[in-house]
Residue, then its C-alpha position, 0 to 999 in steps of 0.5 A: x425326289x429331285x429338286x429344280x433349280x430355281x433361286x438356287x438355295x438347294x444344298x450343291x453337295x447334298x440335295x438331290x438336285x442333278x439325278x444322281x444323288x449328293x454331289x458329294x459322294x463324287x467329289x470326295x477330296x473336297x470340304x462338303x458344307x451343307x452351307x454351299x448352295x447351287x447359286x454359288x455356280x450361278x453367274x448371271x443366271x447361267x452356269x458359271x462354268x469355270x467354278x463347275x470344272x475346278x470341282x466336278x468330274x467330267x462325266x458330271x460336269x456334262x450332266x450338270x451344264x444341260x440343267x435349265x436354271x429357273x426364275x431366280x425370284x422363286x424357291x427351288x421345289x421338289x418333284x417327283x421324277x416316277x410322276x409325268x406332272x412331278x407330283x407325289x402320290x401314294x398311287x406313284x410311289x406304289x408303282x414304283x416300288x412294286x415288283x409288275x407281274x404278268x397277269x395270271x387269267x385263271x387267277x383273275x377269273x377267280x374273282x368276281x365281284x358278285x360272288x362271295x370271298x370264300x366262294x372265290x377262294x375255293x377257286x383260287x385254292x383248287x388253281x394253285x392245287x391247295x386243297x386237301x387232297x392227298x396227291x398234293x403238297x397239302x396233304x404231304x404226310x398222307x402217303x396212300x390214296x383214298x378212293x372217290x365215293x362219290x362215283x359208282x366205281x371208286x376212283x382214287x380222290x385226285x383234284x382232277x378226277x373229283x373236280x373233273x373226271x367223277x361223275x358229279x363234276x361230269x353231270x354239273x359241268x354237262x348240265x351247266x355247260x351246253x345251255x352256254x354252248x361249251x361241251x365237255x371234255x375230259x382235260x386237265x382241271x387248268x386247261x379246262x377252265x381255261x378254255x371255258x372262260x376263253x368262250x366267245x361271249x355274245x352280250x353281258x350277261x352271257x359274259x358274267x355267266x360264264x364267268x361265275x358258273x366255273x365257280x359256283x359249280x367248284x364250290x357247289x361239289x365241295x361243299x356237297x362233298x364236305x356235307x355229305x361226308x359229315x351226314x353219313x359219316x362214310x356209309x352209303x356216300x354214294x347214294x347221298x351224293x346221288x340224291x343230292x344232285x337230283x337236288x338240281 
């Protein structure tokens, strides 16, 4: 907050009126009354330079003498420097304080508005590797891997193998995938859905659909996988996995 100079009735030592803070803490040899105001070293609304020299020092006294002096038939008022019109906002301020990061792609495309929080979240956790499987920091007391039942031939159950590589991931992501002209490839699970939602897009309901198919289909093989598991309660995965992708 910075006050401008107007009638002069701001404190000289204390109030914030230069840019850089109390003039007090400048000028330590000399008696700092808050009863001292700026108007004391106004002389026919101009600086009254040989009061300035006596007290600041040099680099301040430069600082000061540019400062435009005000009506002197108006109150001195604060501003808000961040603010390009001086006014104070919540929305400003927040701005201000705020640590700016460079966007993340695969973290914004994460969300949509049209799909469920916990749709999204799913995605979010499967991006910053937080799900529970148990090549991860999740799963960091788990030392052995289990295999993926949901293929013929079992694999170990890696994110990138169940989300990518599994034969689940490869049917859903082959069926949804060439009606939008995206063919699949075996890549790591970030470069892939990187390169999907990078996919040139020809109007706006192309746009959307390509934007929430990545998340429905990662939520789509969870929740099948954590159905499935609970229903047959480890026997015959395989085939309960089959019979629900015929589901489609």
């Amino acid at each position: 907050m910075l006050w401008k100079i107007q009638n002069g009735q701001s404190s000289f030592w204390w109030d914030n009126w230069t840019g850089h803070g109390a003039i007090a803490t400048y000028c330590p040899k000399y008696v700092h009354s808050i009863k001292t105001k700026v108007s004391y070293f106004i002389l026919d609304k101009e600086w009254d330079i040989q009061r300035l020299v006596e007290i600041l020092p040099d680099w301040l006294l430069q600082h000061v003498t540019p400062i435009k002096i005000g009506s002197e038939t108006k109150q001195d008022y604060l501003i808000w420097k961040p603010a390009t019109d001086g006014i104070f906002t919540n929305k400003e301020a927040w701005n201000d304080i705020r640590e700016h990061r460079q966007k993340d792609l695969l973290i914004n495309k994460a969300w949509h508005k049209n799909i469920p929080f916990k749709v999204s979240f799913l995605t979010w956790r499967l991006i910053k590797s937080k799900l529970p499987f148990t090549n991860n920091s999740v799963c960091r007391f788990v030392d052995m891997l289990v295999d993926c039942l949901c293929c013929a031939n079992a694999q170990p159950e890696t994110i990138q193998h169940f989300f990518m590589e599994s034969e689940p991931a490869q049917f859903l992501w082959k069926l949804f995938g060439q009606p939008l002209g995206i063919k699949y490839r075996v890549k790591v699970v970030k470069v892939f859905l990187t390169e999907w939602w990078l996919t040139k897009r020809n109007n706006g309901v192309h746009k959307m659909i390509i934007h929430i198919t990545p998340i429905i289909i990662c939520w789509v093989m969870w929740k099948t996988d954590v159905r499935v598991d609970m229903e047959t309660k480890g026997s015959s995965i395989g085939g309960a996995w089959n019979s629900k992708l015929n589901e489609f």
